[in-house]
VMD Tcl script that builds the backbone (N, CA, C; Angstrom):
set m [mol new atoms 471]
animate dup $m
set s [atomselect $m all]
$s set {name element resname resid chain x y z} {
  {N N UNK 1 A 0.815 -1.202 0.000}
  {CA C UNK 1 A 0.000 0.000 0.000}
  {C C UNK 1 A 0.854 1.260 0.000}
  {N N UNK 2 A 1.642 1.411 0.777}
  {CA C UNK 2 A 2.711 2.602 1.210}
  {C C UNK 2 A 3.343 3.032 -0.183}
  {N N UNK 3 A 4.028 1.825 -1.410}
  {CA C UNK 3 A 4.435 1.954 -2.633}
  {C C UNK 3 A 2.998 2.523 -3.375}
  {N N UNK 4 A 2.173 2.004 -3.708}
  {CA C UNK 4 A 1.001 2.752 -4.211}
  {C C UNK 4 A 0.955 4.251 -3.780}
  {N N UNK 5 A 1.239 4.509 -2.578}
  {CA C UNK 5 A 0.466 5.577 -2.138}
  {C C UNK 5 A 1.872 6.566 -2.479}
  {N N UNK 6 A 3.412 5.958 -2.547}
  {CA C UNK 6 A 4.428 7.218 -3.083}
  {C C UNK 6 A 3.892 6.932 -4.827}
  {N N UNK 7 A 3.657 6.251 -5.314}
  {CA C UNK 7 A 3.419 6.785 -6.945}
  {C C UNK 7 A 2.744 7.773 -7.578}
  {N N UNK 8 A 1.370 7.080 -6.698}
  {CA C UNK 8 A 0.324 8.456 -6.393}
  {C C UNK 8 A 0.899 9.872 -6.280}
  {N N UNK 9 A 1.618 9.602 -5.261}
  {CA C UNK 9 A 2.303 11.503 -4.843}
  {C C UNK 9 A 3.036 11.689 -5.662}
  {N N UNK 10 A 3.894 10.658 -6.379}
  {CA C UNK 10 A 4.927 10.929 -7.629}
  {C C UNK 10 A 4.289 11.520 -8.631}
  {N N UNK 11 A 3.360 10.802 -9.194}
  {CA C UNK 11 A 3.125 11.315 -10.543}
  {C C UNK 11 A 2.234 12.484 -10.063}
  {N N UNK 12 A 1.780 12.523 -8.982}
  {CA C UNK 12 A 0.867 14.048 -8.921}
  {C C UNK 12 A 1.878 15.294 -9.154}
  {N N UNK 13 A 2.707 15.122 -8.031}
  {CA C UNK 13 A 4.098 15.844 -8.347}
  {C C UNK 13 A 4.331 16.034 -10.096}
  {N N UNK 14 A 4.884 15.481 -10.198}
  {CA C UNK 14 A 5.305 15.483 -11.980}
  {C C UNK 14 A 4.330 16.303 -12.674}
  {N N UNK 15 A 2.687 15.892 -12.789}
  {CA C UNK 15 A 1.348 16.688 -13.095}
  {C C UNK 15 A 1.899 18.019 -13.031}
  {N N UNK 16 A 1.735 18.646 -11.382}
  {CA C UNK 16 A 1.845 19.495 -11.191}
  {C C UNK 16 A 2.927 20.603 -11.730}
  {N N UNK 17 A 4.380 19.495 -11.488}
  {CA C UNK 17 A 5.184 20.375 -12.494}
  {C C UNK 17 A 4.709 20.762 -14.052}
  {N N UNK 18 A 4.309 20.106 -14.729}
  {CA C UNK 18 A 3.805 20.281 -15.879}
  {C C UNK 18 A 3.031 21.192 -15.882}
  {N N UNK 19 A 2.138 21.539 -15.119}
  {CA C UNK 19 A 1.158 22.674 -14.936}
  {C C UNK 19 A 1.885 23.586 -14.591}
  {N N UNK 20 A 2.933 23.428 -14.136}
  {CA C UNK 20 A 3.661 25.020 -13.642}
  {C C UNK 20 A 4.305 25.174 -15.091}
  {N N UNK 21 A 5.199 24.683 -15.991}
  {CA C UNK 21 A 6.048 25.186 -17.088}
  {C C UNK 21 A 4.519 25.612 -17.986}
  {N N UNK 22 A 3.547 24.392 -17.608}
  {CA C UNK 22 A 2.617 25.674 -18.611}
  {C C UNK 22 A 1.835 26.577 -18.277}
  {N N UNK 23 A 1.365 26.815 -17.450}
  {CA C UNK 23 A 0.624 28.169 -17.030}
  {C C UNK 23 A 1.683 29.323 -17.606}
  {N N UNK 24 A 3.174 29.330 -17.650}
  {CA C UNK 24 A 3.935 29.896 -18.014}
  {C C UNK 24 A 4.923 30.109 -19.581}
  {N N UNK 25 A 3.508 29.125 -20.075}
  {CA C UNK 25 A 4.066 29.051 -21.401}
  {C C UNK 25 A 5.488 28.101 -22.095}
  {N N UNK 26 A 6.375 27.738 -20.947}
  {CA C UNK 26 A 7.460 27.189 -20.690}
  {C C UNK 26 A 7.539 26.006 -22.489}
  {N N UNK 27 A 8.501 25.680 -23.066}
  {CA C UNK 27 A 9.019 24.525 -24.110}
  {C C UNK 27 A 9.417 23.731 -23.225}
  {N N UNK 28 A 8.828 22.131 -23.281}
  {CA C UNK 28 A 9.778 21.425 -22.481}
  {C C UNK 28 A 9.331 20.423 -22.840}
  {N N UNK 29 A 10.325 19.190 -23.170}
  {CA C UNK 29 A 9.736 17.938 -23.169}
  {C C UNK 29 A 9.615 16.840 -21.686}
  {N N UNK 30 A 7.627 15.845 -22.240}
  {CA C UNK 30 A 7.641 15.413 -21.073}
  {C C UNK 30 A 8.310 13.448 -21.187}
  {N N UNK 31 A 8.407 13.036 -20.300}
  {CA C UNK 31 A 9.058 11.725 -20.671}
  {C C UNK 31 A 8.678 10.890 -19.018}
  {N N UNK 32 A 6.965 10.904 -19.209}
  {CA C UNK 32 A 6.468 10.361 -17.906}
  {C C UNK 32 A 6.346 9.061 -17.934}
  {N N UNK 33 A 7.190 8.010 -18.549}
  {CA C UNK 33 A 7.427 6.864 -18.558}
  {C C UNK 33 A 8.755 6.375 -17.155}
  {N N UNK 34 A 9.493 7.888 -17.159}
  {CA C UNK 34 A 10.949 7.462 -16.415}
  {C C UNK 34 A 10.302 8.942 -15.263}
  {N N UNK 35 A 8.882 9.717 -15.503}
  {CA C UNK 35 A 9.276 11.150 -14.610}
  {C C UNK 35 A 10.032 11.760 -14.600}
  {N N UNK 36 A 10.390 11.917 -16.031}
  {CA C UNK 36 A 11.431 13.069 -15.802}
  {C C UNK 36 A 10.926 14.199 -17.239}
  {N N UNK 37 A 11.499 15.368 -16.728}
  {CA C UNK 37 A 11.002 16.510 -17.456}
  {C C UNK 37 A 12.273 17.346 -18.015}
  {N N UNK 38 A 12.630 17.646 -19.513}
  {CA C UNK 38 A 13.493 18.075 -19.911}
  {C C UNK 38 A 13.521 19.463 -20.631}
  {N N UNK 39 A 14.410 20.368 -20.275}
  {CA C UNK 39 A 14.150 21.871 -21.049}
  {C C UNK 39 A 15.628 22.148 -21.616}
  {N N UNK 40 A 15.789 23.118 -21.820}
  {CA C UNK 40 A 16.680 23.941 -22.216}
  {C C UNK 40 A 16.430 25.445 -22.181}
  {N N UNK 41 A 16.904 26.288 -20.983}
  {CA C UNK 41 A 17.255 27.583 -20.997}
  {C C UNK 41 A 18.028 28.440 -21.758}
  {N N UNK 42 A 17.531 29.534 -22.344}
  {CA C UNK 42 A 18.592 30.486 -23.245}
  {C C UNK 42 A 19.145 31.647 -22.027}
  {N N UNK 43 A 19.991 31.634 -21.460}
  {CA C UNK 43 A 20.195 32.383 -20.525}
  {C C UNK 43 A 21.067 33.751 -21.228}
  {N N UNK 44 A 22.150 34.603 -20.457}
  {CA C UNK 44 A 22.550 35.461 -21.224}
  {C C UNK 44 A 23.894 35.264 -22.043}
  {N N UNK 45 A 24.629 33.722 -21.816}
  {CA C UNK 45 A 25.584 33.457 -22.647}
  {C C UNK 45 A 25.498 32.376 -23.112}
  {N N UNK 46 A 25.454 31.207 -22.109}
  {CA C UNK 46 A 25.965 29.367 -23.085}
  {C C UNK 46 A 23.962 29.050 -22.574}
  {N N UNK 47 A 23.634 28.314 -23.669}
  {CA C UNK 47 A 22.444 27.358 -23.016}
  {C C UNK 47 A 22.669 26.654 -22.168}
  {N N UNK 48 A 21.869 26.519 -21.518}
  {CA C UNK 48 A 21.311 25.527 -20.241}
  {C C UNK 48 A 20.403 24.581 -20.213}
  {N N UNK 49 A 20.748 23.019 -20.543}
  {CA C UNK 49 A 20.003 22.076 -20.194}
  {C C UNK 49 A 19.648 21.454 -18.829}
  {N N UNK 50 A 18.544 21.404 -18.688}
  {CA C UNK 50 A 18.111 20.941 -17.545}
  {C C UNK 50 A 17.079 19.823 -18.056}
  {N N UNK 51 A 17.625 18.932 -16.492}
  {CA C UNK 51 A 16.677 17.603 -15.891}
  {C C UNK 51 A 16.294 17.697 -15.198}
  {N N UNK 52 A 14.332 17.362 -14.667}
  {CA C UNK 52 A 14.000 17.507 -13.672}
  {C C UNK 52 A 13.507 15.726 -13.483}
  {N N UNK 53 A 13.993 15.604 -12.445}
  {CA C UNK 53 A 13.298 13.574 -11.709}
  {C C UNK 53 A 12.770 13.892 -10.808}
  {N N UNK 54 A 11.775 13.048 -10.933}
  {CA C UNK 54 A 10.594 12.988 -9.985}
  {C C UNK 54 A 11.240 11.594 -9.310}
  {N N UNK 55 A 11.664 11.667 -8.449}
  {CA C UNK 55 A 12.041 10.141 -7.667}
  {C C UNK 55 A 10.970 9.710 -6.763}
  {N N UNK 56 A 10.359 8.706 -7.348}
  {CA C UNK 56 A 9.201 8.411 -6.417}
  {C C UNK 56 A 10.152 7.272 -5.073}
  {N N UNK 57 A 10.649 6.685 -5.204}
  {CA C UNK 57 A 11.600 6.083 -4.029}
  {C C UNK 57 A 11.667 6.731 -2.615}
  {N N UNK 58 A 12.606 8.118 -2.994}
  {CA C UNK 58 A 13.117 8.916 -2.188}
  {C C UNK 58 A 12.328 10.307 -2.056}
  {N N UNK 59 A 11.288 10.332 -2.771}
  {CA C UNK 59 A 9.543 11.382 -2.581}
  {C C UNK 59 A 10.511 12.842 -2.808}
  {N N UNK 60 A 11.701 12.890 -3.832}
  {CA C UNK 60 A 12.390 14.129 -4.146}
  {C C UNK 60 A 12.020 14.917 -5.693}
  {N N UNK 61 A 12.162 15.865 -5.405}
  {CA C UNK 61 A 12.043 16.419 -6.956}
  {C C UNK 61 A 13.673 16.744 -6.846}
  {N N UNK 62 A 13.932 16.118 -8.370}
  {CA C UNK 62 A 15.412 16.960 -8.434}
  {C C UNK 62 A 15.724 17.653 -9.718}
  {N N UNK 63 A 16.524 18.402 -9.794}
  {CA C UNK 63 A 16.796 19.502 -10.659}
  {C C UNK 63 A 18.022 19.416 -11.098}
  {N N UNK 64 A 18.509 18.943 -12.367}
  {CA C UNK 64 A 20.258 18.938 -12.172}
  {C C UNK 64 A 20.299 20.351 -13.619}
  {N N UNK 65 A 21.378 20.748 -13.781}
  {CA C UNK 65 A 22.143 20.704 -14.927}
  {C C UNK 65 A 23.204 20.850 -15.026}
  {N N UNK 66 A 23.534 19.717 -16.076}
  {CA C UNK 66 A 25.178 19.789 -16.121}
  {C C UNK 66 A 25.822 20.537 -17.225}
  {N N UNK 67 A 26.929 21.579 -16.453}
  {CA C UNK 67 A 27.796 22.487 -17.386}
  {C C UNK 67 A 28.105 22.016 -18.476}
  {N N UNK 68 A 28.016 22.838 -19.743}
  {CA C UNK 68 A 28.887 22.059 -20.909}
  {C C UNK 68 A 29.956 21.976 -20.985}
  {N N UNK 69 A 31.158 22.007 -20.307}
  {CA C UNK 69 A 32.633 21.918 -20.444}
  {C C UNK 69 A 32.958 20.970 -18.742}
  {N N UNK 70 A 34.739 21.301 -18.754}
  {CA C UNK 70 A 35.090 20.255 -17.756}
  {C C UNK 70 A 36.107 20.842 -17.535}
  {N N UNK 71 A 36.779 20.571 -15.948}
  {CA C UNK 71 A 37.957 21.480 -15.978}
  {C C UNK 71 A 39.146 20.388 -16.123}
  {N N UNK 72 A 39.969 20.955 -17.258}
  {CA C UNK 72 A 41.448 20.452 -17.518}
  {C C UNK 72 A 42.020 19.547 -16.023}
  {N N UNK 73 A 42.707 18.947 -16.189}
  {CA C UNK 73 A 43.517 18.343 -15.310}
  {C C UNK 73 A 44.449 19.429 -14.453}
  {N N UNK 74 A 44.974 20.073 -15.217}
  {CA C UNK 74 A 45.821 21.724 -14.755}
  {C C UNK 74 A 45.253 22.599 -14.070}
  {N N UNK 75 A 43.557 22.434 -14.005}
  {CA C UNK 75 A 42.645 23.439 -13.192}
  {C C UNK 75 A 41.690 23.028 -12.254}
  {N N UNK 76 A 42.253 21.564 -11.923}
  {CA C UNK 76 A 41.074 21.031 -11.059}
  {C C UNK 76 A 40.882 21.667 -9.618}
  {N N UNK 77 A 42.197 22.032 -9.372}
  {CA C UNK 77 A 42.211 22.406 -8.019}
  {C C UNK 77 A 40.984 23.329 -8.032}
  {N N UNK 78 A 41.382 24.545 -9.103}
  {CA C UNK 78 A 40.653 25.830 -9.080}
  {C C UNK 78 A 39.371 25.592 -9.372}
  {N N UNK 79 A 38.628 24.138 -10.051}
  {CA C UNK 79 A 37.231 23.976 -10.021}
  {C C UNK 79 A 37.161 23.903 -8.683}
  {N N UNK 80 A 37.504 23.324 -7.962}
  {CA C UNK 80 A 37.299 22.438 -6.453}
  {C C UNK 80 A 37.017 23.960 -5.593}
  {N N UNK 81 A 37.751 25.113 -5.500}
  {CA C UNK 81 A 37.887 25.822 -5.237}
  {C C UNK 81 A 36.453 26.821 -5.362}
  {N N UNK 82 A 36.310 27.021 -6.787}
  {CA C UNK 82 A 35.977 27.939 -7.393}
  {C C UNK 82 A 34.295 27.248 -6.707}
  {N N UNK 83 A 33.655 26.366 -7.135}
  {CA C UNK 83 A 32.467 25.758 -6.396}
  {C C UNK 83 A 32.531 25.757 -5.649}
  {N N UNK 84 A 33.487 25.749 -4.463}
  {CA C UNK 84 A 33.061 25.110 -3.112}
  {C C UNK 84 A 32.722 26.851 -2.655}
  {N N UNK 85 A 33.094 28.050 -3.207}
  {CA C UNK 85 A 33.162 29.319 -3.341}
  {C C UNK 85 A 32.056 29.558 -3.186}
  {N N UNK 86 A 31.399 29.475 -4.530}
  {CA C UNK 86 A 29.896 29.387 -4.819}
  {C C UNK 86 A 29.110 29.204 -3.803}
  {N N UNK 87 A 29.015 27.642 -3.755}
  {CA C UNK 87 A 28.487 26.733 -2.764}
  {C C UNK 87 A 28.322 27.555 -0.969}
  {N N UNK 88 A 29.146 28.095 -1.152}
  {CA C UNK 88 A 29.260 28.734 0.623}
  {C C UNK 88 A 28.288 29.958 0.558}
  {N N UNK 89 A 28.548 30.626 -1.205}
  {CA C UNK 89 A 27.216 31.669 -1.109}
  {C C UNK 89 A 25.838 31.367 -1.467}
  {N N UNK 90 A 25.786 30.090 -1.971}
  {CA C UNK 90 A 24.180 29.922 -2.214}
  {C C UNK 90 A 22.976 29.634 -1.256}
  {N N UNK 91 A 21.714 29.975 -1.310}
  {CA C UNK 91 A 21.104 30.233 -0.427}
  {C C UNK 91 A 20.404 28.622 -0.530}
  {N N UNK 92 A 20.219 28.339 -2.041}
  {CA C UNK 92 A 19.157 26.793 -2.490}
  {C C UNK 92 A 20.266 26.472 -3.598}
  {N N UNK 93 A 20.589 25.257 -3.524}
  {CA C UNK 93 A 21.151 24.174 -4.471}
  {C C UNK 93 A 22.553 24.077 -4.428}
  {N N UNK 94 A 23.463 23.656 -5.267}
  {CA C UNK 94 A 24.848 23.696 -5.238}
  {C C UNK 94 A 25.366 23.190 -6.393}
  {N N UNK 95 A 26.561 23.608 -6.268}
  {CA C UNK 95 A 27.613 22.554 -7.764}
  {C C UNK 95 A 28.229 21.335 -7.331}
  {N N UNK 96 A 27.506 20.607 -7.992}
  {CA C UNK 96 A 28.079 19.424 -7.693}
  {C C UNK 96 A 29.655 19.165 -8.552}
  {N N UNK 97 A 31.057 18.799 -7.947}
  {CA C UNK 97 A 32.126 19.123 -8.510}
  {C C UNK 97 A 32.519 17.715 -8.283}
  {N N UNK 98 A 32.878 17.300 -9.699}
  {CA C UNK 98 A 33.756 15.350 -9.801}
  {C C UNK 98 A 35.529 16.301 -10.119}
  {N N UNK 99 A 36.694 15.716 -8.973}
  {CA C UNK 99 A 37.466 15.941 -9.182}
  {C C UNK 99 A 38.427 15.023 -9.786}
  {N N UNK 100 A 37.350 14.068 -10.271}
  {CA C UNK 100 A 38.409 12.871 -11.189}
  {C C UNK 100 A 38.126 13.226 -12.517}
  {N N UNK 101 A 36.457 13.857 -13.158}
  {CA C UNK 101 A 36.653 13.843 -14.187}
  {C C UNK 101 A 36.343 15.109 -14.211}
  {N N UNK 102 A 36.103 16.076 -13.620}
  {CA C UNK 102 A 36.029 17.958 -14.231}
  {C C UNK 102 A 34.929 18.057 -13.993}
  {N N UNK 103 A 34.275 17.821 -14.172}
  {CA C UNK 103 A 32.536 17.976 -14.756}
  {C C UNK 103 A 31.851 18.339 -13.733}
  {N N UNK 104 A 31.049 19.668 -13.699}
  {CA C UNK 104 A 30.135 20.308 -13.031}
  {C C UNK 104 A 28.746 19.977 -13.312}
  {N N UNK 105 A 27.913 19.598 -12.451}
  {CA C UNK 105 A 26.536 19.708 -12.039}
  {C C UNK 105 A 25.843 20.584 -11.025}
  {N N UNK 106 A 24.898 21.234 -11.622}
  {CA C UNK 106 A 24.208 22.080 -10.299}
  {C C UNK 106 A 22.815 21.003 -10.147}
  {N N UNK 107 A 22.562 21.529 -8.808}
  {CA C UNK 107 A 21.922 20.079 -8.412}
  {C C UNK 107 A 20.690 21.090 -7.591}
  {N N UNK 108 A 19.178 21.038 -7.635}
  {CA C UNK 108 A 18.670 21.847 -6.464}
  {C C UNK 108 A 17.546 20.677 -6.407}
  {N N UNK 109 A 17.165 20.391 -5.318}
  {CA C UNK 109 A 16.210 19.395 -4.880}
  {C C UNK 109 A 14.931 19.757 -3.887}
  {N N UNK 110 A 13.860 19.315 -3.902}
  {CA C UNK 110 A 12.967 19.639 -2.364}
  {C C UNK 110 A 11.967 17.854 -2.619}
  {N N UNK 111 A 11.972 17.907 -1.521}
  {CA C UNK 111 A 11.212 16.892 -0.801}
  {C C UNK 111 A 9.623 16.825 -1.033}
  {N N UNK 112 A 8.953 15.626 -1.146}
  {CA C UNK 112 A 7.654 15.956 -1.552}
  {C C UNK 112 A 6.636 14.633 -0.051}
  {N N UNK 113 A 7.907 14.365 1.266}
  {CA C UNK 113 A 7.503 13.124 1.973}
  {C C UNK 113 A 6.159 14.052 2.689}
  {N N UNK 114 A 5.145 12.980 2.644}
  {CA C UNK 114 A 3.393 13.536 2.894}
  {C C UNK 114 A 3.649 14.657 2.635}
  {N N UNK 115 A 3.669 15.904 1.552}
  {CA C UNK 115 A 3.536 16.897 1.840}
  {C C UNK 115 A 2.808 17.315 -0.338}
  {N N UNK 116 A 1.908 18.077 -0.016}
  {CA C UNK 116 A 1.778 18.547 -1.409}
  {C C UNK 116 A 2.742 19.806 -1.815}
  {N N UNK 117 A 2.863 19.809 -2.932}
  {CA C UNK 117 A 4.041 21.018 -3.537}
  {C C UNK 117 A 3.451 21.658 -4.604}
  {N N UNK 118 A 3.722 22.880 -4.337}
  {CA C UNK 118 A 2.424 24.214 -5.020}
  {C C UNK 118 A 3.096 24.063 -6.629}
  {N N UNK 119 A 2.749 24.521 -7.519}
  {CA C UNK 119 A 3.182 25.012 -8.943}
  {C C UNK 119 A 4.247 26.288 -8.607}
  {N N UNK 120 A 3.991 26.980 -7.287}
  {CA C UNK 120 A 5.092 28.297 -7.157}
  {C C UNK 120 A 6.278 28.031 -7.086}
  {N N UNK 121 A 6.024 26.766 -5.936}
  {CA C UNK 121 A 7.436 26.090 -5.690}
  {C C UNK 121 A 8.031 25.499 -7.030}
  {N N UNK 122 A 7.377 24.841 -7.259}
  {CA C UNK 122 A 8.259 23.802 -8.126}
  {C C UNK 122 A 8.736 24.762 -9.152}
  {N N UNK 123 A 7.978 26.250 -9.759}
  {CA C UNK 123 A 8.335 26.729 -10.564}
  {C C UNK 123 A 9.399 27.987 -10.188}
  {N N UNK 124 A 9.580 27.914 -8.421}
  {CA C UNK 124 A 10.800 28.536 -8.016}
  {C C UNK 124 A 11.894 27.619 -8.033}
  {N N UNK 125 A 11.697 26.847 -8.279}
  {CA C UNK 125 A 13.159 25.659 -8.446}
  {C C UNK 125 A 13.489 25.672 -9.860}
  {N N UNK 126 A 12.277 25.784 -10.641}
  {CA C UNK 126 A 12.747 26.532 -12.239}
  {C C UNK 126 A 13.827 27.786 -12.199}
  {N N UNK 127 A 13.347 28.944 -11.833}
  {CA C UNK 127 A 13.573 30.019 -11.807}
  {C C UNK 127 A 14.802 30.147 -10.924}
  {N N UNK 128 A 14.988 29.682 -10.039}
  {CA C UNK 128 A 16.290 29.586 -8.985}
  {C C UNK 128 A 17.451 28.766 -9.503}
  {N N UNK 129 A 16.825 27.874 -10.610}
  {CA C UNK 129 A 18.278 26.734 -11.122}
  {C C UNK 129 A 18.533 27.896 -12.260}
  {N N UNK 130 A 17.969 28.108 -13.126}
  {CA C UNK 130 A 18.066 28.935 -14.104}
  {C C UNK 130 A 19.116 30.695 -13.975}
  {N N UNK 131 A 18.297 31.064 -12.752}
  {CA C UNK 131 A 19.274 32.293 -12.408}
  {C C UNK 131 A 20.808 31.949 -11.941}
  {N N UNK 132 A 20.432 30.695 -11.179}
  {CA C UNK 132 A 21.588 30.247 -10.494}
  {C C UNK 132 A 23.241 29.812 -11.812}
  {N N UNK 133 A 22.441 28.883 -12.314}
  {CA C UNK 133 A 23.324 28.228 -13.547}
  {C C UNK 133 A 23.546 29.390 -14.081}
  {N N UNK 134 A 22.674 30.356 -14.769}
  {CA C UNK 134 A 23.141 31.633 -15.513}
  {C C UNK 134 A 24.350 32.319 -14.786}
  {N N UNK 135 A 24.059 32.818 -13.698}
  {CA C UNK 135 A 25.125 33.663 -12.938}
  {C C UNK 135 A 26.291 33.301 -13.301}
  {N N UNK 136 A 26.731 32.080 -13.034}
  {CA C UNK 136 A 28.018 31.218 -12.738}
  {C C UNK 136 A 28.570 30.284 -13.838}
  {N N UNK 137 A 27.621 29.997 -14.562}
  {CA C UNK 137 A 28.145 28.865 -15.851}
  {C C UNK 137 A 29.706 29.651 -16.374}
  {N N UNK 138 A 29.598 31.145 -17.096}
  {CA C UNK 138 A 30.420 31.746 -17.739}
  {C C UNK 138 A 31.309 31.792 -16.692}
  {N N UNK 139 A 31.610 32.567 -15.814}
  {CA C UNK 139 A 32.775 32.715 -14.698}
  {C C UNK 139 A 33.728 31.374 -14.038}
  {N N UNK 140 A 32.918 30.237 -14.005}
  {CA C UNK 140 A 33.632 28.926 -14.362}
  {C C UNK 140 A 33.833 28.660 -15.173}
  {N N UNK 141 A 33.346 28.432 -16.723}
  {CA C UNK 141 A 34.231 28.137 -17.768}
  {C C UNK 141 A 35.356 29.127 -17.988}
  {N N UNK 142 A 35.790 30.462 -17.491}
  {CA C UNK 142 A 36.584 31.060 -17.241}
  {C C UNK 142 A 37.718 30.429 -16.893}
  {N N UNK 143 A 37.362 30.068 -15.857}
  {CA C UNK 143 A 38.254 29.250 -14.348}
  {C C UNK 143 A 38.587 28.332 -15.158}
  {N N UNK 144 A 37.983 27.387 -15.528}
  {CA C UNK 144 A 38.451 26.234 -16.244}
  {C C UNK 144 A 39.648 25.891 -17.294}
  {N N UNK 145 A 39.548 27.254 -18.313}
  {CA C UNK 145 A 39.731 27.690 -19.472}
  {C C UNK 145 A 41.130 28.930 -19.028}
  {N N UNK 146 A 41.415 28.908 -17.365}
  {CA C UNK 146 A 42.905 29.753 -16.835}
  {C C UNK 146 A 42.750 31.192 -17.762}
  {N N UNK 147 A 41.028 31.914 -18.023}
  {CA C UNK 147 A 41.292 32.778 -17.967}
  {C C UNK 147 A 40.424 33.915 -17.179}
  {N N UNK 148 A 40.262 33.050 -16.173}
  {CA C UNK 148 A 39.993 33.858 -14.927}
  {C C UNK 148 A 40.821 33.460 -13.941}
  {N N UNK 149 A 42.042 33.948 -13.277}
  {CA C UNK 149 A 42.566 32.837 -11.992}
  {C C UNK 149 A 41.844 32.921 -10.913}
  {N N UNK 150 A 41.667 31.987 -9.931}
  {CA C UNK 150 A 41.132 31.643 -8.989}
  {C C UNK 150 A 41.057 33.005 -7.729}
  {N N UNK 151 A 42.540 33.463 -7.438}
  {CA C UNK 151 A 42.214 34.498 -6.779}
  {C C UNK 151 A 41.202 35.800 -7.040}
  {N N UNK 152 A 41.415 35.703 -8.779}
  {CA C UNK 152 A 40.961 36.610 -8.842}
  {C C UNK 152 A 38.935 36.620 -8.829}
  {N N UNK 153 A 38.858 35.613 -8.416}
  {CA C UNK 153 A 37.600 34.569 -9.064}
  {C C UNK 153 A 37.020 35.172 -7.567}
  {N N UNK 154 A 37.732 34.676 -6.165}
  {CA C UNK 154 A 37.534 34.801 -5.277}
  {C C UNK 154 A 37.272 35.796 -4.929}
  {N N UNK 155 A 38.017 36.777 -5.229}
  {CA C UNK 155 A 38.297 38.166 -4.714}
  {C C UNK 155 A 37.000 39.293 -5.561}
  {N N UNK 156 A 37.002 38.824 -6.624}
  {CA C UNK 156 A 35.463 39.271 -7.432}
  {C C UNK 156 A 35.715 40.421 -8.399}
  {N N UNK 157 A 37.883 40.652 -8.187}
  {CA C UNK 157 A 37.905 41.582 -9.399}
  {C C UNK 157 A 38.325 41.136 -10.803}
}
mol reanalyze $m
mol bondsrecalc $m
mol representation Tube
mol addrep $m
């Protein structure tokens, strides 16, 4: 019964997201075979793909997107750095940083255990991955690319 009753909340969840990208007009493809919901943001420099999973298991909505580039072997430190940077100023979500293979993910999640989740929310986890990834995508591929150095990354001039 308990499995019945997270699917139920799963796919309502998922519904609901769907109702939030459209009340807002939003492009997005749906793929409610696996719950998951796919877009692409035009932000003010590189696009932004995003995944949203509905994990009915773990009753999470999650939000990833992963950067299009990777940091060199020569700049890992300064990814490690440069996110964990970030990460200390964000208020919701984070970069997820692999220091074996480069590769950045921003990751923002909320919980759906007994609880219903409005279209505001779910469509502030739109709007919050989106500003978020925008801000920062360019200033790390910077970092990555040694032509931003790290101090100077830090320091904000």
């Amino acid at each position: 019964m308990a499995d019945a009753t997270k699917m139920k909340q799963a796919k309502t969840v998922y519904e609901t997201f769907c109702k939030a990208l459209d009340a807002r007009e939003w492009k997005y493809e749906r793929h409610p075979e696996d719950m998951v919901i796919t877009f692409t943001y035009a932000g003010e420099d590189i696009p932004m793909d995003f995944v949203v999973l509905i994990d009915e298991d773990r009753q999470l909505v999650r939000m990833l997107s992963r950067l299009p580039f990777t940091f060199p072997e020569d700049h890992r430190v300064d990814g490690a750095v440069a996110t964990s940077y970030i990460n200390y100023k964000l208020a919701d979500g984070s970069f997820d940083y692999n220091y074996s293979t480069g590769g950045v993910i921003f990751r923002l999640t909320a919980t759906f255990i007994d609880s219903l989740i409005s279209e505001e929310l779910l469509f502030y986890m739109v709007a919050c991955s989106c500003y978020t990834v925008d801000e920062y995508n360019d200033k790390l591929l910077m970092v990555a690319k040694g032509m931003l150095p790290i101090d100077r990354f830090v320091s904000g001039d």
